[in-house]
VMD Tcl script that builds the backbone (N, CA, C; Angstrom):
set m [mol new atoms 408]
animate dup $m
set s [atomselect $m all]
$s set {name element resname resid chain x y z} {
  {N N UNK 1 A 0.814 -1.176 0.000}
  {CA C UNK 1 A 0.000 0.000 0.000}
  {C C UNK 1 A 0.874 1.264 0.000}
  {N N UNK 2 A 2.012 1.295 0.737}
  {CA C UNK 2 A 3.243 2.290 1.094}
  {C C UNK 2 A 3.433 2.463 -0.301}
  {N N UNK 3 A 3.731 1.702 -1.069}
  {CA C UNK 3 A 4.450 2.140 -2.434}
  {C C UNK 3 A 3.134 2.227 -3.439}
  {N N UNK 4 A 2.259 2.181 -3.547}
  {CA C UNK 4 A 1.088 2.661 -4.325}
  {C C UNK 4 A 0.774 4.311 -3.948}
  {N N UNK 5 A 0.807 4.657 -2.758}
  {CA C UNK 5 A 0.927 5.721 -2.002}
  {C C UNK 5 A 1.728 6.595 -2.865}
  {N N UNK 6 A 2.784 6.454 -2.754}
  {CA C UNK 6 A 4.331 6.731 -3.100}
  {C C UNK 6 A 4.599 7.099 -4.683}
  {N N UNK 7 A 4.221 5.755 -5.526}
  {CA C UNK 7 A 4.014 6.428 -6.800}
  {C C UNK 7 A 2.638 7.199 -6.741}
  {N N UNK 8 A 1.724 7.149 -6.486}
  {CA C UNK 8 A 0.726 8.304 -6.834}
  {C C UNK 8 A 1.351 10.032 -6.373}
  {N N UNK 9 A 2.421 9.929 -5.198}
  {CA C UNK 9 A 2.424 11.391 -4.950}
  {C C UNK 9 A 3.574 11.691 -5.882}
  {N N UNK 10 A 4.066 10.730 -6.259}
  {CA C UNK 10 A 5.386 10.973 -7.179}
  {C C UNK 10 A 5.006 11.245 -8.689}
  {N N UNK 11 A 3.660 10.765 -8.640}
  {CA C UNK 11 A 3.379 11.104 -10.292}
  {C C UNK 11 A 2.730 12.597 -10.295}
  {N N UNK 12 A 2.134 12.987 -8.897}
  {CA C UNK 12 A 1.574 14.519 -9.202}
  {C C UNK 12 A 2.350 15.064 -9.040}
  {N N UNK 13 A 3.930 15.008 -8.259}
  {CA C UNK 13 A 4.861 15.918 -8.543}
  {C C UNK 13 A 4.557 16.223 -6.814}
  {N N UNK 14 A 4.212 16.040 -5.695}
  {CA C UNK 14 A 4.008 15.879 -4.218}
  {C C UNK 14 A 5.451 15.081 -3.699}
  {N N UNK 15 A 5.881 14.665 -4.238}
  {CA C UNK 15 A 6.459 13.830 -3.337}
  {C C UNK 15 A 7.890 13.602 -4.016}
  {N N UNK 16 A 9.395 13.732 -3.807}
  {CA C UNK 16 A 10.513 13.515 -4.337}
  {C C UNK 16 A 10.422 14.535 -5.446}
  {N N UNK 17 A 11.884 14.574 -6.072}
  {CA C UNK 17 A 11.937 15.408 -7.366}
  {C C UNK 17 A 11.293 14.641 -8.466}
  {N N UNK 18 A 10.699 16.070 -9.551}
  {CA C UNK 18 A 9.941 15.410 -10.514}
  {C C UNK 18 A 10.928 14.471 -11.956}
  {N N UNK 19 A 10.764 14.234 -12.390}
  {CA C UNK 19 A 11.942 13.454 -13.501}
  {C C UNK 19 A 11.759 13.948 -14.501}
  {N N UNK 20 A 10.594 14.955 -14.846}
  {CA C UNK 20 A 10.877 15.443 -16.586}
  {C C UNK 20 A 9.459 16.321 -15.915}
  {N N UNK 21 A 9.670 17.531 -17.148}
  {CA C UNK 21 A 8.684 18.603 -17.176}
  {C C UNK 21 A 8.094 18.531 -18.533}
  {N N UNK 22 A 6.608 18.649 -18.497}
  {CA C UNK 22 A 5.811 18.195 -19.636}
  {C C UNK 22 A 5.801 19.883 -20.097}
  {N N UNK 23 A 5.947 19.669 -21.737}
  {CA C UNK 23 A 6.079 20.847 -22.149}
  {C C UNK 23 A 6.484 20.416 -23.585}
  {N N UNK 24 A 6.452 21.460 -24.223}
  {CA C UNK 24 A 6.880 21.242 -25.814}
  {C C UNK 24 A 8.106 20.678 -26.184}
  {N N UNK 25 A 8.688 19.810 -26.833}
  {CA C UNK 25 A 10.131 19.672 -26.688}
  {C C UNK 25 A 11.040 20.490 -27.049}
  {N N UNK 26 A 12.087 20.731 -26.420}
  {CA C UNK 26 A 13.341 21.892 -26.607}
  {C C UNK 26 A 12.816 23.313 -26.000}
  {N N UNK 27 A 11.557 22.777 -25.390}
  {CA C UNK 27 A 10.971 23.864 -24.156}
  {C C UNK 27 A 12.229 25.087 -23.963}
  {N N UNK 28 A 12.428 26.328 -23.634}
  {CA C UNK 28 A 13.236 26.694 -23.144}
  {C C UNK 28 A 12.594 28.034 -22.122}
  {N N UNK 29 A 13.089 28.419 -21.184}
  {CA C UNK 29 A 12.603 29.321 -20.718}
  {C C UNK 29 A 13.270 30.568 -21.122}
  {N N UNK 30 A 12.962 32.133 -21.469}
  {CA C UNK 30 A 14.231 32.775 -21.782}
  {C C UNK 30 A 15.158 33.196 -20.985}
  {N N UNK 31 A 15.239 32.765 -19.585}
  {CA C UNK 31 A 16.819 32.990 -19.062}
  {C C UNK 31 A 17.733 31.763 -19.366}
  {N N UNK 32 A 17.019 30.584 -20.359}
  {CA C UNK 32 A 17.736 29.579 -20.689}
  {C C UNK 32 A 18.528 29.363 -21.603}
  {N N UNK 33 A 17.755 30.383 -22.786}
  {CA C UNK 33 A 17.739 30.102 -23.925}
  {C C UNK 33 A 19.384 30.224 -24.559}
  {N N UNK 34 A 19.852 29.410 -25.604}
  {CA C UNK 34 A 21.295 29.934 -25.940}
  {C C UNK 34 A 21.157 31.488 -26.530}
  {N N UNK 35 A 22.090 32.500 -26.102}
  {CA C UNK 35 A 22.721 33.725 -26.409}
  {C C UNK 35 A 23.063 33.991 -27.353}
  {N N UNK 36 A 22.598 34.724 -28.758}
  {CA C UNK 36 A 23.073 34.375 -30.024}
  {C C UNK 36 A 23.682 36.078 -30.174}
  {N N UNK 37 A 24.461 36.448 -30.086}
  {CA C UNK 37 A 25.393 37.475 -30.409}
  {C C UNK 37 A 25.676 37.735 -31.456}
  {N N UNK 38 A 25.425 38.796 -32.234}
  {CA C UNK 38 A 25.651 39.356 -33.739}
  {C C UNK 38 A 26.622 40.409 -33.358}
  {N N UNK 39 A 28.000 39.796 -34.068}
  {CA C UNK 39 A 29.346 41.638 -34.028}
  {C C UNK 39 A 29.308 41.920 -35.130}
  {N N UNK 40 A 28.953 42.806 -35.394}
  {CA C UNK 40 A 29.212 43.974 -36.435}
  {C C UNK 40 A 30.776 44.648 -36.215}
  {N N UNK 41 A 31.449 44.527 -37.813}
  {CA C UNK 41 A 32.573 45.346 -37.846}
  {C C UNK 41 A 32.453 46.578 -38.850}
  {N N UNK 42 A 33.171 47.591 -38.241}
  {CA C UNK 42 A 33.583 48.657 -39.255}
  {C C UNK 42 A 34.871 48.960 -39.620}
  {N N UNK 43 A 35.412 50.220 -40.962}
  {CA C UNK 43 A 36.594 50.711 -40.909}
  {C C UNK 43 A 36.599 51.663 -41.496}
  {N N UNK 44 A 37.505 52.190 -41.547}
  {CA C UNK 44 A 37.547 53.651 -42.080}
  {C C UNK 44 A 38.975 53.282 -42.707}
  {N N UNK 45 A 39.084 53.626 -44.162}
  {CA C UNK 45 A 40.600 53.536 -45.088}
  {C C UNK 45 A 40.709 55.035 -45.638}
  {N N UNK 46 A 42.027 55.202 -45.699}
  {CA C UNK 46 A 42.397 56.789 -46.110}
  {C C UNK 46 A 43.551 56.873 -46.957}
  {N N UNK 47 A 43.416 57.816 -47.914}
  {CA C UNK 47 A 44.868 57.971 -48.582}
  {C C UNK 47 A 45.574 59.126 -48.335}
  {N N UNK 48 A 46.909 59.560 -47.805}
  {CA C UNK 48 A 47.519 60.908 -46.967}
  {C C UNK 48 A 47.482 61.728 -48.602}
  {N N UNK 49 A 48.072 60.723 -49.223}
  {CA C UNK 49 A 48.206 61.387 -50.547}
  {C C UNK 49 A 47.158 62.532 -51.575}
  {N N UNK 50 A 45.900 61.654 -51.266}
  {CA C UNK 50 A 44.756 62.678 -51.654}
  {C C UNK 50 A 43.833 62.826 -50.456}
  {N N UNK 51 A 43.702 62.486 -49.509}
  {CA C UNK 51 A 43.199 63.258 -48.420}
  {C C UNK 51 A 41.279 62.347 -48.141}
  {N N UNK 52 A 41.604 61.551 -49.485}
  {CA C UNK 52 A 40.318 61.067 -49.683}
  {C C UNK 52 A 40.021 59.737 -48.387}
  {N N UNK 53 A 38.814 59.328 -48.686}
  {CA C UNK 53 A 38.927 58.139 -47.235}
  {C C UNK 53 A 37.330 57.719 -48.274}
  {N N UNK 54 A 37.575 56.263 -46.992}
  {CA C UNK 54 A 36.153 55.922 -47.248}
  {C C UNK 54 A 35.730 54.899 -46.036}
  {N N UNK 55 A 34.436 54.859 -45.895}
  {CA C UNK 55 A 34.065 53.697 -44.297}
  {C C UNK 55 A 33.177 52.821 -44.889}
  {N N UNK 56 A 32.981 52.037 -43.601}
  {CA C UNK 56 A 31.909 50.502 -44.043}
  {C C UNK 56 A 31.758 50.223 -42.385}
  {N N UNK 57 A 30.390 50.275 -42.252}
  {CA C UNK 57 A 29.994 50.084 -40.978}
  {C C UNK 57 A 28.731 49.450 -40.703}
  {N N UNK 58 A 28.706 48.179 -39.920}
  {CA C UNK 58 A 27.637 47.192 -40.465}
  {C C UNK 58 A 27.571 45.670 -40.881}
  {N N UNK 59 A 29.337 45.305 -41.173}
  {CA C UNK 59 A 29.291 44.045 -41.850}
  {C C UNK 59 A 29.646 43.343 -40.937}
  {N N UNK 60 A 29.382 41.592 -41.443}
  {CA C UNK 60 A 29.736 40.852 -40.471}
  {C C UNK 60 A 31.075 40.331 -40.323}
  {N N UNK 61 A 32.080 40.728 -41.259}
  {CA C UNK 61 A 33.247 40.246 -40.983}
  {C C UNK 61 A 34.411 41.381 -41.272}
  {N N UNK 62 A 35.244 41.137 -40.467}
  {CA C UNK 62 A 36.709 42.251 -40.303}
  {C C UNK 62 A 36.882 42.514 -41.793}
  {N N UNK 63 A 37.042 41.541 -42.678}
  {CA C UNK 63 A 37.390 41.432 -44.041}
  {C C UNK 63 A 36.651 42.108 -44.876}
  {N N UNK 64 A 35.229 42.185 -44.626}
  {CA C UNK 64 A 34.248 42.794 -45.463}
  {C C UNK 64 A 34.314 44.113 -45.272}
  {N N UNK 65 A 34.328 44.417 -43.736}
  {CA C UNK 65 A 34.578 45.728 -43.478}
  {C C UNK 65 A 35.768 46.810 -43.947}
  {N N UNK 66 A 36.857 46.020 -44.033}
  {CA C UNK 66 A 37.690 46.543 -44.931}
  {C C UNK 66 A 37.949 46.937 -46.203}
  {N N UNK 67 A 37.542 45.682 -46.583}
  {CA C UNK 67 A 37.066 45.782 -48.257}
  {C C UNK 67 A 36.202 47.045 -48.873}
  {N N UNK 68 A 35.462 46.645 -47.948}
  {CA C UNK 68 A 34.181 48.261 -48.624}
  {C C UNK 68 A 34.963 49.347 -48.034}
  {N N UNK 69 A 35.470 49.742 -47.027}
  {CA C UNK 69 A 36.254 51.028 -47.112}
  {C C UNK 69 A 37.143 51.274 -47.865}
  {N N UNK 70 A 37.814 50.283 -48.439}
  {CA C UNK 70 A 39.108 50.505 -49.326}
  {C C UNK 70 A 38.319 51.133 -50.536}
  {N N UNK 71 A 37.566 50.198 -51.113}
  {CA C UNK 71 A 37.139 50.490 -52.100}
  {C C UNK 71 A 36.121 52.342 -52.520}
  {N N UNK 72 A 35.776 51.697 -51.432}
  {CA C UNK 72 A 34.840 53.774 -51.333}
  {C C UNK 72 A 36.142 54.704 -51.166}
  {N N UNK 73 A 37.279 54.068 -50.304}
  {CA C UNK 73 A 38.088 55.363 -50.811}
  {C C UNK 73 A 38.617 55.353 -51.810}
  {N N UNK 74 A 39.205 54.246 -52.412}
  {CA C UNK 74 A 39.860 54.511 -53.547}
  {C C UNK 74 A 39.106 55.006 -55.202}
  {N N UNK 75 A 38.227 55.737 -54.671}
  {CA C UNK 75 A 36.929 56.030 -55.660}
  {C C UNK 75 A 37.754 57.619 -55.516}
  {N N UNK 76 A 38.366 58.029 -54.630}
  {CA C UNK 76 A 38.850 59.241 -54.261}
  {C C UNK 76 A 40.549 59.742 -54.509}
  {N N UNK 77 A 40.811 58.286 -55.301}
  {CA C UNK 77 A 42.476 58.016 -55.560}
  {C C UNK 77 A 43.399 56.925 -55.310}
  {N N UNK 78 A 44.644 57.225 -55.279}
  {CA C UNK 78 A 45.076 55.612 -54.567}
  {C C UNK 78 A 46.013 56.638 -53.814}
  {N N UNK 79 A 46.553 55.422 -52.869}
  {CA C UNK 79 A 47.205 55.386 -51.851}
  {C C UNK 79 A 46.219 54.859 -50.721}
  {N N UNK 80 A 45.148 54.312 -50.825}
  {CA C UNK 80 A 44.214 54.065 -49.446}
  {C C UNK 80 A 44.902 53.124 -48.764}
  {N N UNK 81 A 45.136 53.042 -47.401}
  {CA C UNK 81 A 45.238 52.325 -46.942}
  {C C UNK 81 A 44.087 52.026 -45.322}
  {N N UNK 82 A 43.873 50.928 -44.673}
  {CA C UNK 82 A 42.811 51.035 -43.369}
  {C C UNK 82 A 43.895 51.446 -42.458}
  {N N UNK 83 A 43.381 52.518 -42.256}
  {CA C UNK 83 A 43.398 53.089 -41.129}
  {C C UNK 83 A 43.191 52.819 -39.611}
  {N N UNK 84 A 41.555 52.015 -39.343}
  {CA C UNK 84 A 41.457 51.404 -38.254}
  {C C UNK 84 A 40.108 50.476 -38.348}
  {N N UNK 85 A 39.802 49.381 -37.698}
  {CA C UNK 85 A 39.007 48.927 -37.645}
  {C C UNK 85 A 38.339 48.545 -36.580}
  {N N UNK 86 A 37.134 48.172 -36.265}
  {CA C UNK 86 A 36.375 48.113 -34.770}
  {C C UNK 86 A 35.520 47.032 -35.088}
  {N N UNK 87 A 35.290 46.247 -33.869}
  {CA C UNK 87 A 34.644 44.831 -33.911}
  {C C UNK 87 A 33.282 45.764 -32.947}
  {N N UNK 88 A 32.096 45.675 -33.499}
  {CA C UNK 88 A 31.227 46.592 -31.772}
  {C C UNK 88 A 31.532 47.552 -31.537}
  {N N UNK 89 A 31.615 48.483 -31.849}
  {CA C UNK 89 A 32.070 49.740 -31.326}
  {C C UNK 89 A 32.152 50.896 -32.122}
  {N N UNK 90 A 32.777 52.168 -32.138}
  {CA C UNK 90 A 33.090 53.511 -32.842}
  {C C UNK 90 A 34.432 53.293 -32.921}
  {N N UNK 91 A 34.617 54.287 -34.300}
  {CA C UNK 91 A 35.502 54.518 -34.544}
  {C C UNK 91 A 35.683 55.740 -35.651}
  {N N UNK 92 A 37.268 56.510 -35.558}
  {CA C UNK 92 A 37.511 57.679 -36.121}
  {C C UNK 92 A 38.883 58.592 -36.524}
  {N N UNK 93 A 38.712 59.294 -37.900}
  {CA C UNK 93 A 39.491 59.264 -37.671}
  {C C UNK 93 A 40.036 60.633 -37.964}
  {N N UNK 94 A 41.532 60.944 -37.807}
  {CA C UNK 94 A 41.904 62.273 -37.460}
  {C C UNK 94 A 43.235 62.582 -38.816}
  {N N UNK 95 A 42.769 63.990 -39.345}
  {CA C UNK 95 A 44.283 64.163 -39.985}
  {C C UNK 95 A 44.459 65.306 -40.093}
  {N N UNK 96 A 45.898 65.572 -40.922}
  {CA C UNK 96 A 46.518 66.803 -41.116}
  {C C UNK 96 A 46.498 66.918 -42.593}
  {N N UNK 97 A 47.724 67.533 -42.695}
  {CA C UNK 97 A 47.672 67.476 -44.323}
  {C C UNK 97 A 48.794 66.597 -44.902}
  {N N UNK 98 A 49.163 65.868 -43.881}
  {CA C UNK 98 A 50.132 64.690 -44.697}
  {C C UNK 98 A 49.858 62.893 -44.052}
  {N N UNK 99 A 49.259 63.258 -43.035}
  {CA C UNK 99 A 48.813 61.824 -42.481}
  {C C UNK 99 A 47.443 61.823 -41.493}
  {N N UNK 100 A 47.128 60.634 -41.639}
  {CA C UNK 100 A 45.667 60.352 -40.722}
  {C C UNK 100 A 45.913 59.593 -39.941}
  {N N UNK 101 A 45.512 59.732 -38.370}
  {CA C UNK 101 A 45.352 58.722 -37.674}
  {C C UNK 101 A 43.579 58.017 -37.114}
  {N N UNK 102 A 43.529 57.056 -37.124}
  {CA C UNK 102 A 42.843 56.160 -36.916}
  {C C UNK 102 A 42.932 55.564 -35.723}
  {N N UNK 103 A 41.384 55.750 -34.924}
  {CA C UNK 103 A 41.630 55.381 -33.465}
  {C C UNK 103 A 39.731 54.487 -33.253}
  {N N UNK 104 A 39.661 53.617 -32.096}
  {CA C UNK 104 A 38.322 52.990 -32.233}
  {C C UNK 104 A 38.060 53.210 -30.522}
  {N N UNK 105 A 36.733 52.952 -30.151}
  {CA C UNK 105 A 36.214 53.000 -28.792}
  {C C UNK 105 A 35.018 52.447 -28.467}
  {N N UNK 106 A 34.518 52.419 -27.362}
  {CA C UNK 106 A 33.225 51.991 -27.068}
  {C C UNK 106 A 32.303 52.685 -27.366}
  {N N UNK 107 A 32.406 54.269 -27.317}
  {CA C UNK 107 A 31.494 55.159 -28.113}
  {C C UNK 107 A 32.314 56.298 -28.567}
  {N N UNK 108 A 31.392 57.187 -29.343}
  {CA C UNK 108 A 32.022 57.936 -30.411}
  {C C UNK 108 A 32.789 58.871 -30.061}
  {N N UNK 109 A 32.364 59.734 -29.080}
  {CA C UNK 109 A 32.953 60.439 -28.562}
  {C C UNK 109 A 34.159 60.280 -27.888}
  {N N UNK 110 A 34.785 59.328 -27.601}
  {CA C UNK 110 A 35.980 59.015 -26.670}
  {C C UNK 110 A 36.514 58.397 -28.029}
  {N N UNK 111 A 36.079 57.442 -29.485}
  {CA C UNK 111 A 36.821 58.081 -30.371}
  {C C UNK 111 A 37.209 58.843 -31.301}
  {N N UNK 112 A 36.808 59.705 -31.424}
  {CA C UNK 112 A 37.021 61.031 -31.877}
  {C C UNK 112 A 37.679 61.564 -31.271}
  {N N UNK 113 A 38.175 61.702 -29.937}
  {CA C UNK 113 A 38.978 62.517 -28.533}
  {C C UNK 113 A 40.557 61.819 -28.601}
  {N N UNK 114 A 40.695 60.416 -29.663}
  {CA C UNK 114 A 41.785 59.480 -29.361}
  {C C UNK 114 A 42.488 59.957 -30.457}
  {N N UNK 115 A 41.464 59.466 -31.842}
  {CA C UNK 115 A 42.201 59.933 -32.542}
  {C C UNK 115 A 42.912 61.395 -32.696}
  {N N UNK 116 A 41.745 62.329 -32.444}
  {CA C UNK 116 A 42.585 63.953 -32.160}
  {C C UNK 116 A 43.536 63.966 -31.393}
  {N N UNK 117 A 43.667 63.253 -30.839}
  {CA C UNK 117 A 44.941 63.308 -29.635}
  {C C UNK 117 A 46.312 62.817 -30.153}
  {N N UNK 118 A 46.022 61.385 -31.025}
  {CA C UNK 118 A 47.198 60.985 -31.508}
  {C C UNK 118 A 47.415 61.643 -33.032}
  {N N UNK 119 A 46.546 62.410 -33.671}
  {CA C UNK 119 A 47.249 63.154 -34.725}
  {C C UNK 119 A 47.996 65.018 -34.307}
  {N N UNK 120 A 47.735 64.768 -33.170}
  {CA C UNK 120 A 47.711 65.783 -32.461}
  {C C UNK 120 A 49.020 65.782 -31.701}
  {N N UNK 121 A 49.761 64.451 -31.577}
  {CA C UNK 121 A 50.849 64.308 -30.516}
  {C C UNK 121 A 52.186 64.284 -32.115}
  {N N UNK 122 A 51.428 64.214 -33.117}
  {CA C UNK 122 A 52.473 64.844 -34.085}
  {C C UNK 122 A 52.096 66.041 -35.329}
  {N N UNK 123 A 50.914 66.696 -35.172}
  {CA C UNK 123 A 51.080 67.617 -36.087}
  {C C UNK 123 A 50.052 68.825 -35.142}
  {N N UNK 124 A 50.389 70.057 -35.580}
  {CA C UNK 124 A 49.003 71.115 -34.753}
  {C C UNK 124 A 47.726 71.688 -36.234}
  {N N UNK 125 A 47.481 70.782 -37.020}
  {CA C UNK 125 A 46.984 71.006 -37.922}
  {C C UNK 125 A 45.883 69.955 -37.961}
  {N N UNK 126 A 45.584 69.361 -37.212}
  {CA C UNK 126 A 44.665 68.364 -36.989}
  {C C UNK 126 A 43.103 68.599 -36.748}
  {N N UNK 127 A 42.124 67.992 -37.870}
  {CA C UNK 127 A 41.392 68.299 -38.156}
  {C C UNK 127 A 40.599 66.805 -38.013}
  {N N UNK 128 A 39.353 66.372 -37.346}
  {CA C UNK 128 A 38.252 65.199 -37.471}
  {C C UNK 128 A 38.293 65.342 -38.843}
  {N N UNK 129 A 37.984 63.956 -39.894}
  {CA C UNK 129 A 37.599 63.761 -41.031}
  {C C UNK 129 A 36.276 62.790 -40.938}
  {N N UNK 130 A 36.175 61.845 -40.172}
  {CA C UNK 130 A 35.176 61.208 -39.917}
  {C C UNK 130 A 34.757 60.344 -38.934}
  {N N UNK 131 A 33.891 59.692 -38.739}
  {CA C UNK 131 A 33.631 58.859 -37.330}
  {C C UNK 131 A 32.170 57.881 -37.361}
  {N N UNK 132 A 32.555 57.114 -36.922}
  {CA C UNK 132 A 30.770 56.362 -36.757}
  {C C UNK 132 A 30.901 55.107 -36.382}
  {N N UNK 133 A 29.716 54.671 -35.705}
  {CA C UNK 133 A 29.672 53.574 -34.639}
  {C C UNK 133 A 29.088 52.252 -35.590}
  {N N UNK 134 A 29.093 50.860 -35.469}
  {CA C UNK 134 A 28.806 49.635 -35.860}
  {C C UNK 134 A 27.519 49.717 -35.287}
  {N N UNK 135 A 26.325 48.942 -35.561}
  {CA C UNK 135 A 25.154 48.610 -34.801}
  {C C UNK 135 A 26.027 47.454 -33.596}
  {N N UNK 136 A 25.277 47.702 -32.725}
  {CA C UNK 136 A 25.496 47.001 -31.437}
  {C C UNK 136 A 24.974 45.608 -31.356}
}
mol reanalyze $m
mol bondsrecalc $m
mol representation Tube
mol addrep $m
Protein backbone atom coordinates (compact mmCIF):
# COMPACT_ATOMS: atom_id res chain seq x y z
CA UNK A 1 0.00 0.00 0.00
CA UNK A 2 3.24 2.29 1.09
CA UNK A 3 4.45 2.14 -2.43
CA UNK A 4 1.09 2.66 -4.32
CA UNK A 5 0.93 5.72 -2.00
CA UNK A 6 4.33 6.73 -3.10
CA UNK A 7 4.01 6.43 -6.80
CA UNK A 8 0.73 8.30 -6.83
CA UNK A 9 2.42 11.39 -4.95
CA UNK A 10 5.39 10.97 -7.18
CA UNK A 11 3.38 11.10 -10.29
CA UNK A 12 1.57 14.52 -9.20
CA UNK A 13 4.86 15.92 -8.54
CA UNK A 14 4.01 15.88 -4.22
CA UNK A 15 6.46 13.83 -3.34
CA UNK A 16 10.51 13.51 -4.34
CA UNK A 17 11.94 15.41 -7.37
CA UNK A 18 9.94 15.41 -10.51
CA UNK A 19 11.94 13.45 -13.50
CA UNK A 20 10.88 15.44 -16.59
CA UNK A 21 8.68 18.60 -17.18
CA UNK A 22 5.81 18.20 -19.64
CA UNK A 23 6.08 20.85 -22.15
CA UNK A 24 6.88 21.24 -25.81
CA UNK A 25 10.13 19.67 -26.69
CA UNK A 26 13.34 21.89 -26.61
CA UNK A 27 10.97 23.86 -24.16
CA UNK A 28 13.24 26.69 -23.14
CA UNK A 29 12.60 29.32 -20.72
CA UNK A 30 14.23 32.78 -21.78
CA UNK A 31 16.82 32.99 -19.06
CA UNK A 32 17.74 29.58 -20.69
CA UNK A 33 17.74 30.10 -23.92
CA UNK A 34 21.29 29.93 -25.94
CA UNK A 35 22.72 33.72 -26.41
CA UNK A 36 23.07 34.37 -30.02
CA UNK A 37 25.39 37.48 -30.41
CA UNK A 38 25.65 39.36 -33.74
CA UNK A 39 29.35 41.64 -34.03
CA UNK A 40 29.21 43.97 -36.43
CA UNK A 41 32.57 45.35 -37.85
CA UNK A 42 33.58 48.66 -39.25
CA UNK A 43 36.59 50.71 -40.91
CA UNK A 44 37.55 53.65 -42.08
CA UNK A 45 40.60 53.54 -45.09
CA UNK A 46 42.40 56.79 -46.11
CA UNK A 47 44.87 57.97 -48.58
CA UNK A 48 47.52 60.91 -46.97
CA UNK A 49 48.21 61.39 -50.55
CA UNK A 50 44.76 62.68 -51.65
CA UNK A 51 43.20 63.26 -48.42
CA UNK A 52 40.32 61.07 -49.68
CA UNK A 53 38.93 58.14 -47.23
CA UNK A 54 36.15 55.92 -47.25
CA UNK A 55 34.06 53.70 -44.30
CA UNK A 56 31.91 50.50 -44.04
CA UNK A 57 29.99 50.08 -40.98
CA UNK A 58 27.64 47.19 -40.47
CA UNK A 59 29.29 44.04 -41.85
CA UNK A 60 29.74 40.85 -40.47
CA UNK A 61 33.25 40.25 -40.98
CA UNK A 62 36.71 42.25 -40.30
CA UNK A 63 37.39 41.43 -44.04
CA UNK A 64 34.25 42.79 -45.46
CA UNK A 65 34.58 45.73 -43.48
CA UNK A 66 37.69 46.54 -44.93
CA UNK A 67 37.07 45.78 -48.26
CA UNK A 68 34.18 48.26 -48.62
CA UNK A 69 36.25 51.03 -47.11
CA UNK A 70 39.11 50.51 -49.33
CA UNK A 71 37.14 50.49 -52.10
CA UNK A 72 34.84 53.77 -51.33
CA UNK A 73 38.09 55.36 -50.81
CA UNK A 74 39.86 54.51 -53.55
CA UNK A 75 36.93 56.03 -55.66
CA UNK A 76 38.85 59.24 -54.26
CA UNK A 77 42.48 58.02 -55.56
CA UNK A 78 45.08 55.61 -54.57
CA UNK A 79 47.21 55.39 -51.85
CA UNK A 80 44.21 54.07 -49.45
CA UNK A 81 45.24 52.33 -46.94
CA UNK A 82 42.81 51.03 -43.37
CA UNK A 83 43.40 53.09 -41.13
CA UNK A 84 41.46 51.40 -38.25
CA UNK A 85 39.01 48.93 -37.64
CA UNK A 86 36.38 48.11 -34.77
CA UNK A 87 34.64 44.83 -33.91
CA UNK A 88 31.23 46.59 -31.77
CA UNK A 89 32.07 49.74 -31.33
CA UNK A 90 33.09 53.51 -32.84
CA UNK A 91 35.50 54.52 -34.54
CA UNK A 92 37.51 57.68 -36.12
CA UNK A 93 39.49 59.26 -37.67
CA UNK A 94 41.90 62.27 -37.46
CA UNK A 95 44.28 64.16 -39.98
CA UNK A 96 46.52 66.80 -41.12
CA UNK A 97 47.67 67.48 -44.32
CA UNK A 98 50.13 64.69 -44.70
CA UNK A 99 48.81 61.82 -42.48
CA UNK A 100 45.67 60.35 -40.72
CA UNK A 101 45.35 58.72 -37.67
CA UNK A 102 42.84 56.16 -36.92
CA UNK A 103 41.63 55.38 -33.47
CA UNK A 104 38.32 52.99 -32.23
CA UNK A 105 36.21 53.00 -28.79
CA UNK A 106 33.22 51.99 -27.07
CA UNK A 107 31.49 55.16 -28.11
CA UNK A 108 32.02 57.94 -30.41
CA UNK A 109 32.95 60.44 -28.56
CA UNK A 110 35.98 59.02 -26.67
CA UNK A 111 36.82 58.08 -30.37
CA UNK A 112 37.02 61.03 -31.88
CA UNK A 113 38.98 62.52 -28.53
CA UNK A 114 41.79 59.48 -29.36
CA UNK A 115 42.20 59.93 -32.54
CA UNK A 116 42.58 63.95 -32.16
CA UNK A 117 44.94 63.31 -29.64
CA UNK A 118 47.20 60.98 -31.51
CA UNK A 119 47.25 63.15 -34.73
CA UNK A 120 47.71 65.78 -32.46
CA UNK A 121 50.85 64.31 -30.52
CA UNK A 122 52.47 64.84 -34.09
CA UNK A 123 51.08 67.62 -36.09
CA UNK A 124 49.00 71.11 -34.75
CA UNK A 125 46.98 71.01 -37.92
CA UNK A 126 44.67 68.36 -36.99
CA UNK A 127 41.39 68.30 -38.16
CA UNK A 128 38.25 65.20 -37.47
CA UNK A 129 37.60 63.76 -41.03
CA UNK A 130 35.18 61.21 -39.92
CA UNK A 131 33.63 58.86 -37.33
CA UNK A 132 30.77 56.36 -36.76
CA UNK A 133 29.67 53.57 -34.64
CA UNK A 134 28.81 49.63 -35.86
CA UNK A 135 25.15 48.61 -34.80
CA UNK A 136 25.50 47.00 -31.44
Amino acid sequence: MRWAVRVLLLAMGLFGPAVGVVGPPNAQTPDQGPTVRQDYYGAIAYSASTGGYGTSFGNATRKEAEAEALEGCSKHGEGCQVAVWVENGCAALAADDQAGWGEWADDLETAKSKALAACNRESNKCNLVVSDCTAR
